[in-house]
HTML snippet that shows the backbone in 3Dmol.js (N, CA, C, O; Angstrom):
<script src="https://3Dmol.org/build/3Dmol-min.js"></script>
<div id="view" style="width:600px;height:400px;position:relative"></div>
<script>
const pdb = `
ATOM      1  N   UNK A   1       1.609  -5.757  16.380  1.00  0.00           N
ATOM      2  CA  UNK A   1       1.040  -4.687  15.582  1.00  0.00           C
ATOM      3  C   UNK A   1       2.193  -3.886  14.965  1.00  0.00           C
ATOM      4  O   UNK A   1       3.073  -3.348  15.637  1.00  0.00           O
ATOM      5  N   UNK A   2       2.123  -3.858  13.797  1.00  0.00           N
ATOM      6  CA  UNK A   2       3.485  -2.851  13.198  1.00  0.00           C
ATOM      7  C   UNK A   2       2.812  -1.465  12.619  1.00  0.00           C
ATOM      8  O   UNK A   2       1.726  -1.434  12.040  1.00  0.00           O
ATOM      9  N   UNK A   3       3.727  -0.221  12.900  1.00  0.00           N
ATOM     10  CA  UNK A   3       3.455   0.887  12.780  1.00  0.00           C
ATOM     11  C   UNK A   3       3.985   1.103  11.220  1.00  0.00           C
ATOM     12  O   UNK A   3       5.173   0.864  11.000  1.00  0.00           O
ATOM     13  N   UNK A   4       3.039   1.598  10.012  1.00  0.00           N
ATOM     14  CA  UNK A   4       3.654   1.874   8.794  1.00  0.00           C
ATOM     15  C   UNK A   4       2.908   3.107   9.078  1.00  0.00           C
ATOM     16  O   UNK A   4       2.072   3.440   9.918  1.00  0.00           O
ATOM     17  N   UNK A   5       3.751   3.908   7.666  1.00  0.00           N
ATOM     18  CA  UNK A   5       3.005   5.529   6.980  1.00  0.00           C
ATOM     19  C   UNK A   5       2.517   5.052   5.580  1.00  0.00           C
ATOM     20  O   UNK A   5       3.201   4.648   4.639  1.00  0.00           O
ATOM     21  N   UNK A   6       0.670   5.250   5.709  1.00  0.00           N
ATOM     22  CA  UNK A   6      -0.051   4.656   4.472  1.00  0.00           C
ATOM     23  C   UNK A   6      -0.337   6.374   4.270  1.00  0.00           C
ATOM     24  O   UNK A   6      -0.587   7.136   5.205  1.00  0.00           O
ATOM     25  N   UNK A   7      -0.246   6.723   2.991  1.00  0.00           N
ATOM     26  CA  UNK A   7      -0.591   8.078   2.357  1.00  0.00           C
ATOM     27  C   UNK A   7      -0.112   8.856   3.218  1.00  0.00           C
ATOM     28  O   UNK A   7      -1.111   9.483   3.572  1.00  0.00           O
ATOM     29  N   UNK A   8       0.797   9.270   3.834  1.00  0.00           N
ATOM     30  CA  UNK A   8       1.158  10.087   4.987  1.00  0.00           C
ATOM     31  C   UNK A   8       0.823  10.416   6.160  1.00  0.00           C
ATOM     32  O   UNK A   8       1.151  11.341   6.903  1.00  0.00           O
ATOM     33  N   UNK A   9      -0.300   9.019   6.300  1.00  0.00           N
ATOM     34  CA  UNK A   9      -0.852   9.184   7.798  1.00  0.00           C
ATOM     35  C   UNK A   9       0.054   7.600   8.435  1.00  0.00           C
ATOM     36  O   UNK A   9       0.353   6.548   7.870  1.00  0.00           O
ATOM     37  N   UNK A  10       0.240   8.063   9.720  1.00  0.00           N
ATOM     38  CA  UNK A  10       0.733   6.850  10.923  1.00  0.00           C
ATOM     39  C   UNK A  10      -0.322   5.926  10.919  1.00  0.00           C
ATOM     40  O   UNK A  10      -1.429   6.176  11.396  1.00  0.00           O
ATOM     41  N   UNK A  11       0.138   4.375  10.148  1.00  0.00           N
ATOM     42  CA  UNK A  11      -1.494   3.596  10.623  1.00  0.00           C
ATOM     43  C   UNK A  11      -0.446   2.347  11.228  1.00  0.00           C
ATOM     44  O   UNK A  11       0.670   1.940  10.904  1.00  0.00           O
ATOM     45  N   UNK A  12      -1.474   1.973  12.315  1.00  0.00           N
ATOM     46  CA  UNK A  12      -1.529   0.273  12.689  1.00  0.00           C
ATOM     47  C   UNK A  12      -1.715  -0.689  12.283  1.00  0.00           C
ATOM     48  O   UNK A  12      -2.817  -1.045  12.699  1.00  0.00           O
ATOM     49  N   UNK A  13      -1.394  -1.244  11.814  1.00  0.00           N
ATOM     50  CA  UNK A  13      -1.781  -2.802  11.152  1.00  0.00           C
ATOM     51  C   UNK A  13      -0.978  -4.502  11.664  1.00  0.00           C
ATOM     52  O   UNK A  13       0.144  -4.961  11.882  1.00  0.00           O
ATOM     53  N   UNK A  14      -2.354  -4.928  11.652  1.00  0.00           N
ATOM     54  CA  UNK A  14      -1.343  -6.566  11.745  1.00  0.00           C
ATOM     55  C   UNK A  14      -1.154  -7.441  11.273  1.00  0.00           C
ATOM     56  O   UNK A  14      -0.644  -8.511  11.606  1.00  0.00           O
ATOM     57  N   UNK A  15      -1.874  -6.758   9.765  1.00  0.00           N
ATOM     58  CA  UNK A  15      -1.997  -7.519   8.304  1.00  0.00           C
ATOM     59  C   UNK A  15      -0.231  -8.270   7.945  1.00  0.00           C
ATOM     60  O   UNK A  15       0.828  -7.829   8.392  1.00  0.00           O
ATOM     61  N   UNK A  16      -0.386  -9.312   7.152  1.00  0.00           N
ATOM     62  CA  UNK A  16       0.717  -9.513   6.915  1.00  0.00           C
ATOM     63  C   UNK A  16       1.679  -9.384   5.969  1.00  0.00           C
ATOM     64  O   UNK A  16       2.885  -9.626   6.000  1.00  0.00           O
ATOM     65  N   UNK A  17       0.785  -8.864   4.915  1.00  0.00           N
ATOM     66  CA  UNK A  17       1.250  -8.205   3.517  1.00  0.00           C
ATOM     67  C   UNK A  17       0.743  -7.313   3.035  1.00  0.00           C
ATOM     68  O   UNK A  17      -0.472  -7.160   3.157  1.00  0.00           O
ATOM     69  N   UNK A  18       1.572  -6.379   2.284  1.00  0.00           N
ATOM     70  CA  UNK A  18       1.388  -5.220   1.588  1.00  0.00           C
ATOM     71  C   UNK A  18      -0.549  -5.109   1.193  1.00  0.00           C
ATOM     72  O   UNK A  18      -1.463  -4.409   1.628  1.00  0.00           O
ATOM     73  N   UNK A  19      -0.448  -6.157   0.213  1.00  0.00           N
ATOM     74  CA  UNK A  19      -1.979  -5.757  -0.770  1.00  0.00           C
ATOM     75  C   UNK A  19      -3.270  -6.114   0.546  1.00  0.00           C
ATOM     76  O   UNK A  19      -4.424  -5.759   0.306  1.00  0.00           O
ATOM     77  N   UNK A  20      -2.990  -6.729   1.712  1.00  0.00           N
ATOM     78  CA  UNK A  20      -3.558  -6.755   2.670  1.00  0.00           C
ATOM     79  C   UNK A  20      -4.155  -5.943   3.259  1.00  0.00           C
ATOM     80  O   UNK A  20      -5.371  -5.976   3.447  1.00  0.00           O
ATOM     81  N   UNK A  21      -3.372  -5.064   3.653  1.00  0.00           N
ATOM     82  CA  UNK A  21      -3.488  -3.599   4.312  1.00  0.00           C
ATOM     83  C   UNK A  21      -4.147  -2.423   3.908  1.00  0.00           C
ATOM     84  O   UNK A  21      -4.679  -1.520   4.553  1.00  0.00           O
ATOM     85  N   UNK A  22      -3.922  -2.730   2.066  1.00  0.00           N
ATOM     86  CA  UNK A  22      -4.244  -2.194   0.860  1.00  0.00           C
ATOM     87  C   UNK A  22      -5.759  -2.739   0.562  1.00  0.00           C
ATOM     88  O   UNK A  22      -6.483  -2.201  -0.275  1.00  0.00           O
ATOM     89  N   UNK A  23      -6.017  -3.480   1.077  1.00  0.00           N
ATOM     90  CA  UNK A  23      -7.406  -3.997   0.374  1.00  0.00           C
ATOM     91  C   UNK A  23      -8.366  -3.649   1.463  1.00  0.00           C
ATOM     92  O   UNK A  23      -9.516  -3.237   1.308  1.00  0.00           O
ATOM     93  N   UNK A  24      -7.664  -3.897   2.726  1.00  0.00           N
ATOM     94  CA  UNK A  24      -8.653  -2.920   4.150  1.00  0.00           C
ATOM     95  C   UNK A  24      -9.129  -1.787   3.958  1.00  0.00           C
ATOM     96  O   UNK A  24     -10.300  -1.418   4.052  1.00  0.00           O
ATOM     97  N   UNK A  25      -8.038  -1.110   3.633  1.00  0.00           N
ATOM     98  CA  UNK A  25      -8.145   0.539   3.181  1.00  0.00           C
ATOM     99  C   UNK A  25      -9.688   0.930   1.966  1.00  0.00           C
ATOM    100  O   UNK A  25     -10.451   1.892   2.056  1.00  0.00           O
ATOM    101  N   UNK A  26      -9.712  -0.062   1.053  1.00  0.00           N
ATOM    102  CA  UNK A  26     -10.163   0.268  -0.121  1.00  0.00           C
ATOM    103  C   UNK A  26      -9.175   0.629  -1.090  1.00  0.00           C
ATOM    104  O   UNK A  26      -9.671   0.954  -2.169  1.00  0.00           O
ATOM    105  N   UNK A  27      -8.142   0.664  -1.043  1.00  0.00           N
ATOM    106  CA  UNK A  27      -7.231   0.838  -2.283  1.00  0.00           C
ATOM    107  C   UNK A  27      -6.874   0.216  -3.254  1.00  0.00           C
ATOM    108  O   UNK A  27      -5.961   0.668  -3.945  1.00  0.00           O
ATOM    109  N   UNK A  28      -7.440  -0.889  -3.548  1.00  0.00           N
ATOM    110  CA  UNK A  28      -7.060  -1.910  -4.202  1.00  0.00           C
ATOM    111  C   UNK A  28      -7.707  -1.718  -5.439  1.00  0.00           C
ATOM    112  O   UNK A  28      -7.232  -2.404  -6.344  1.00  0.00           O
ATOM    113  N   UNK A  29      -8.734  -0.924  -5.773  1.00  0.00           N
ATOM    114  CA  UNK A  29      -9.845  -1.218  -6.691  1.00  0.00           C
ATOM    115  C   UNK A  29      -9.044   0.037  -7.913  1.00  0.00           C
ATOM    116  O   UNK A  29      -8.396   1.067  -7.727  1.00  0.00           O
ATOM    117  N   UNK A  30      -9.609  -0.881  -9.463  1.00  0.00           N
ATOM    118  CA  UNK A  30      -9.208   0.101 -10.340  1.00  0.00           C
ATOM    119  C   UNK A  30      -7.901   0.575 -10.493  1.00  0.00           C
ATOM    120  O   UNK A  30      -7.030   0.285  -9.673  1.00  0.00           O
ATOM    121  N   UNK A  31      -7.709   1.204 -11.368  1.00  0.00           N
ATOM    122  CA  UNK A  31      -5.994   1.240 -11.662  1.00  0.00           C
ATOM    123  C   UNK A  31      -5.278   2.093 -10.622  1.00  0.00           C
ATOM    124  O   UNK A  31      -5.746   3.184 -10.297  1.00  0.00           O
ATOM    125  N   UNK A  32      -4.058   1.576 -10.049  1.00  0.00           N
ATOM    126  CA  UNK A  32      -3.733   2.326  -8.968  1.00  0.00           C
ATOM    127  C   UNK A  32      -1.810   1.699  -8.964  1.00  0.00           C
ATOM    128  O   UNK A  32      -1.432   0.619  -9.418  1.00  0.00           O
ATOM    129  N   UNK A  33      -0.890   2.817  -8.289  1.00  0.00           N
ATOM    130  CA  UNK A  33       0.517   2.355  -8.409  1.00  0.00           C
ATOM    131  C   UNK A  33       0.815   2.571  -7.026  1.00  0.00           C
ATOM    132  O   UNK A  33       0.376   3.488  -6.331  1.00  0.00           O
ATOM    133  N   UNK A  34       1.769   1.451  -6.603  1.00  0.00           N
ATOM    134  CA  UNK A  34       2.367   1.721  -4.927  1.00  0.00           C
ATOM    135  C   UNK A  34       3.987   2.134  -5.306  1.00  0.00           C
ATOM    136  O   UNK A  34       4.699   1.854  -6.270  1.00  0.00           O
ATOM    137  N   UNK A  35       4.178   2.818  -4.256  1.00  0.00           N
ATOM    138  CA  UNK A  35       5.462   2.961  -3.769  1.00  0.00           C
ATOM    139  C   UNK A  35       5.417   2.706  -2.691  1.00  0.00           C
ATOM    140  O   UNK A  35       4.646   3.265  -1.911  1.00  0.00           O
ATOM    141  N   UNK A  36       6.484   1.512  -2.266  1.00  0.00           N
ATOM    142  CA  UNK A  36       6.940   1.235  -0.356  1.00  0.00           C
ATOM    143  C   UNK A  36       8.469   1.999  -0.453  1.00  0.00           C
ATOM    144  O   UNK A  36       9.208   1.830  -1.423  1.00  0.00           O
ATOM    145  N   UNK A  37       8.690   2.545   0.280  1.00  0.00           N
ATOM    146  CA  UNK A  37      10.237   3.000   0.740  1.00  0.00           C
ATOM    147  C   UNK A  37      10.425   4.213  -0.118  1.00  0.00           C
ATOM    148  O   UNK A  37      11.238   5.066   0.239  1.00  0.00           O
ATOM    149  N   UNK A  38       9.835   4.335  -1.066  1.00  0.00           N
ATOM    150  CA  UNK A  38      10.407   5.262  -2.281  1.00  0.00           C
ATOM    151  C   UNK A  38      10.904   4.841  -3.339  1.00  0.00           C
ATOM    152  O   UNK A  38      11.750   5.427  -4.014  1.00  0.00           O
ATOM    153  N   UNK A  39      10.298   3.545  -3.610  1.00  0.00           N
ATOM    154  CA  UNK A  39      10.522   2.594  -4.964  1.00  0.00           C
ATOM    155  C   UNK A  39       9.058   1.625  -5.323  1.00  0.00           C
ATOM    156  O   UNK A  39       8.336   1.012  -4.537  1.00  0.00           O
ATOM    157  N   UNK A  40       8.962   1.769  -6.825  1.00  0.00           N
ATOM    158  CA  UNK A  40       8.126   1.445  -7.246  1.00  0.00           C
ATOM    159  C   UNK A  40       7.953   0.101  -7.250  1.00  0.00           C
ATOM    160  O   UNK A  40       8.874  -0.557  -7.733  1.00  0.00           O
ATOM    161  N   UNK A  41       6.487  -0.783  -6.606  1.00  0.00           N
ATOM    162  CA  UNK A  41       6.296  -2.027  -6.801  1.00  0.00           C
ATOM    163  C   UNK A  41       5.329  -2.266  -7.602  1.00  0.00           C
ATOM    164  O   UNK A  41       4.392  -1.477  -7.720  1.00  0.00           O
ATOM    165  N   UNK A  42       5.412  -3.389  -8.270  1.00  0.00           N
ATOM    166  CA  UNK A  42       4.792  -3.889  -9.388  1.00  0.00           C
ATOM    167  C   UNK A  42       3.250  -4.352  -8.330  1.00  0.00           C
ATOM    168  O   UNK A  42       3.526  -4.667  -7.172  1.00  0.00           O
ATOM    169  N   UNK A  43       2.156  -4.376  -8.615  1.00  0.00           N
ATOM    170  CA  UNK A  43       1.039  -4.680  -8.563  1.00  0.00           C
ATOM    171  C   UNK A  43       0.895  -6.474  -7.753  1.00  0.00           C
ATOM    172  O   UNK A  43       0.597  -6.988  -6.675  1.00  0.00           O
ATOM    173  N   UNK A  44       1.370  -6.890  -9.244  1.00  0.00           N
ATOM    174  CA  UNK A  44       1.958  -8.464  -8.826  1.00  0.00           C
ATOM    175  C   UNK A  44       2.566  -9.183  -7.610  1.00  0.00           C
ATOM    176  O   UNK A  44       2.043 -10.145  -7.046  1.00  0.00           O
ATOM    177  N   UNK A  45       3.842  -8.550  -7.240  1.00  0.00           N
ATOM    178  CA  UNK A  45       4.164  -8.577  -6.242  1.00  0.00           C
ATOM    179  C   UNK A  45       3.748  -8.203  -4.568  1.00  0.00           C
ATOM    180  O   UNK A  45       4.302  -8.464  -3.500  1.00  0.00           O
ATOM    181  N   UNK A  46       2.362  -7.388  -4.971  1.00  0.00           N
ATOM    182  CA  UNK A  46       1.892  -6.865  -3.692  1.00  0.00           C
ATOM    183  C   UNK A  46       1.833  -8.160  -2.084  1.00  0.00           C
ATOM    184  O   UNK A  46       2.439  -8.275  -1.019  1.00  0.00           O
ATOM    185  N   UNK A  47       0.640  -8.936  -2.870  1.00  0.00           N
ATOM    186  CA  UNK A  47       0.717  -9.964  -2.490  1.00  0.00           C
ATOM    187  C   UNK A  47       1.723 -10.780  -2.053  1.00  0.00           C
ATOM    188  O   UNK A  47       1.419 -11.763  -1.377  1.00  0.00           O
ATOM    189  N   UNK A  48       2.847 -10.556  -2.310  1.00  0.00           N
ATOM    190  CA  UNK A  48       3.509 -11.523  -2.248  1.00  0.00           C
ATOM    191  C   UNK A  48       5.096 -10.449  -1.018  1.00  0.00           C
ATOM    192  O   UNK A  48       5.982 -11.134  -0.507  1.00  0.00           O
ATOM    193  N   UNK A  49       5.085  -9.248  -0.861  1.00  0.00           N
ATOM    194  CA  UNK A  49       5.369  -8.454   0.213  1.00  0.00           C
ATOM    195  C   UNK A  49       4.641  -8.058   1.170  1.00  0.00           C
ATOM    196  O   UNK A  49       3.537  -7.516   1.232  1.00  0.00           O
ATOM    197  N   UNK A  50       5.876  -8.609   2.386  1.00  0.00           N
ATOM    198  CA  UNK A  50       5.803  -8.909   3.317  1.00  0.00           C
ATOM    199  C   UNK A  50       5.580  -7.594   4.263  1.00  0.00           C
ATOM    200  O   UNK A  50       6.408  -6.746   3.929  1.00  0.00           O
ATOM    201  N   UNK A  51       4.725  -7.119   5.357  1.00  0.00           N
ATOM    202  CA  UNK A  51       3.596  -5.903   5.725  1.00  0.00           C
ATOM    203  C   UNK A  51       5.089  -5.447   6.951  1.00  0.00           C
ATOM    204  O   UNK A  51       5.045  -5.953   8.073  1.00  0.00           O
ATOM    205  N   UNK A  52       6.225  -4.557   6.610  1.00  0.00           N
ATOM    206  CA  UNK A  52       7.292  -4.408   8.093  1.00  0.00           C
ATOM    207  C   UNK A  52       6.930  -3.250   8.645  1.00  0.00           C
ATOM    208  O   UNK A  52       6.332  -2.334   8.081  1.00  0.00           O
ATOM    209  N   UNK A  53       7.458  -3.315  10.240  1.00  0.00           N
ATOM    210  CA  UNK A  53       7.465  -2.112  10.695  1.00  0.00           C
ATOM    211  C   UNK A  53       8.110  -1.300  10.335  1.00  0.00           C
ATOM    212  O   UNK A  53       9.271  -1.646  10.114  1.00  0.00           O
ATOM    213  N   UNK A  54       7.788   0.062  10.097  1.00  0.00           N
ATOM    214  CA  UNK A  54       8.846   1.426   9.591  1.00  0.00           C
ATOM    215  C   UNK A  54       8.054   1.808   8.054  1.00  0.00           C
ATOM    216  O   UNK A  54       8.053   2.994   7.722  1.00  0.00           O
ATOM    217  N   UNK A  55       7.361   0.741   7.101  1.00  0.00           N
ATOM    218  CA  UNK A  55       7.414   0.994   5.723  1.00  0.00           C
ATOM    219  C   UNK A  55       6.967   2.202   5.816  1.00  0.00           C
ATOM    220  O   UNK A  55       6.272   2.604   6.749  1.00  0.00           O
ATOM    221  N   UNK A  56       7.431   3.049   4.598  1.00  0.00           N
ATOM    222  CA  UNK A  56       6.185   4.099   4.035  1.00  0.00           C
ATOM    223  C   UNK A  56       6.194   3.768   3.017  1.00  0.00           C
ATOM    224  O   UNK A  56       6.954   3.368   2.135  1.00  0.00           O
ATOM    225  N   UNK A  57       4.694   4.094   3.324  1.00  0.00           N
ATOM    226  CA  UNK A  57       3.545   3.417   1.289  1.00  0.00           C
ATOM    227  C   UNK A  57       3.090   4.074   1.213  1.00  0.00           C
ATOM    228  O   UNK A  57       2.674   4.544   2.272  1.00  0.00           O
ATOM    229  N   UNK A  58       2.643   4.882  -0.273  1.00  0.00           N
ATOM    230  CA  UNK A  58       1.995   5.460  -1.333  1.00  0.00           C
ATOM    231  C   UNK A  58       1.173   4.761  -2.356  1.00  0.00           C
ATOM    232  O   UNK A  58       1.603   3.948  -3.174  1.00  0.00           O
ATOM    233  N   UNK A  59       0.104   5.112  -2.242  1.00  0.00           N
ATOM    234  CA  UNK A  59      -0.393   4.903  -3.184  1.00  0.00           C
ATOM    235  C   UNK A  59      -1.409   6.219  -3.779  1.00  0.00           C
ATOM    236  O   UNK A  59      -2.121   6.979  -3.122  1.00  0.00           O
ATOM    237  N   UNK A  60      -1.192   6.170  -5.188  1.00  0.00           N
ATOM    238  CA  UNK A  60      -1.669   6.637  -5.819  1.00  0.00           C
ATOM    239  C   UNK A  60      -2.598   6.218  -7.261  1.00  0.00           C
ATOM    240  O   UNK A  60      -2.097   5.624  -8.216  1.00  0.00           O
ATOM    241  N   UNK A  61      -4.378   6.763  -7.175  1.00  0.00           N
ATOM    242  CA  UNK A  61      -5.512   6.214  -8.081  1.00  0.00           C
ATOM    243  C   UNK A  61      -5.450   6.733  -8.818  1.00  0.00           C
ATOM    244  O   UNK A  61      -5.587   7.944  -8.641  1.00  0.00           O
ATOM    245  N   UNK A  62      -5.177   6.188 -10.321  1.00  0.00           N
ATOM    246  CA  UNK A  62      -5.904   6.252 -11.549  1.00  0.00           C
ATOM    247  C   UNK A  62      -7.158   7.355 -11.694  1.00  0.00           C
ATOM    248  O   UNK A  62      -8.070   6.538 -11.822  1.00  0.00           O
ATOM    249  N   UNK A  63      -7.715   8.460 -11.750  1.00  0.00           N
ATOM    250  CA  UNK A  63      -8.780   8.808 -12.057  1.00  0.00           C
ATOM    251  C   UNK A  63      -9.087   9.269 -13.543  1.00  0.00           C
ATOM    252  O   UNK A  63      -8.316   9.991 -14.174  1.00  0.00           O
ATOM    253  N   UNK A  64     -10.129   8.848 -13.976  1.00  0.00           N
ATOM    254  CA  UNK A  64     -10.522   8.837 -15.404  1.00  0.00           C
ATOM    255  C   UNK A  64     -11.188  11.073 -15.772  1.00  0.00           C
ATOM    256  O   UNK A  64     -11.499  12.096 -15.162  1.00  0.00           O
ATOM    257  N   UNK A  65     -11.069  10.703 -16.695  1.00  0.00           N
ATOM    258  CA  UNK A  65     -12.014  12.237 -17.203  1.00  0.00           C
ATOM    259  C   UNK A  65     -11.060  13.364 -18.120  1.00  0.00           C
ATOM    260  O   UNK A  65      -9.878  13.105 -18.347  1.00  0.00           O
ATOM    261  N   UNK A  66     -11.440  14.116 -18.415  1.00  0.00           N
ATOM    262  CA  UNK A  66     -11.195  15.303 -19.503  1.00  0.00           C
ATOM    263  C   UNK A  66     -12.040  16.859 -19.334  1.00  0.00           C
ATOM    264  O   UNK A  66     -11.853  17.755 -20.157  1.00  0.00           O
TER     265      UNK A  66
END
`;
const viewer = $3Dmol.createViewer("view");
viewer.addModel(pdb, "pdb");
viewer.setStyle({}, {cartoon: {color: "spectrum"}});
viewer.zoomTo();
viewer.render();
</script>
């Protein structure tokens, strides 16, 4: 089980990649940008990074309106 910081809370996971963990959550849907470590990852790549102990991830949703 590896310990990451998702939105600034301590979570558990034993997912094995980023968009994994991300798609448990519900975060995946609609336009949305991650940061792991304090650097921006491309969308694309989610999938394809690997879920370590220590990360901190951000994500932040798209919301529409005026």
């Amino acid at each position: 089980m590896k310990q990451v910081t998702l939105n600034g809370q301590p979570t558990q996971s034993d997912h094995s990649t980023v968009f994994e963990l991300l798609n448990a959550h519900g975060l995946t849907q609609g336009r949305f940008a991650v940061e792991i470590d304090e650097m921006l990852v491309p969308k694309s790549r989610l999938t394809l990074t690997e879920l370590k102990d220590g990360m901190s991830i951000e994500v932040v949703q798209a919301v529409g309106g005026g």
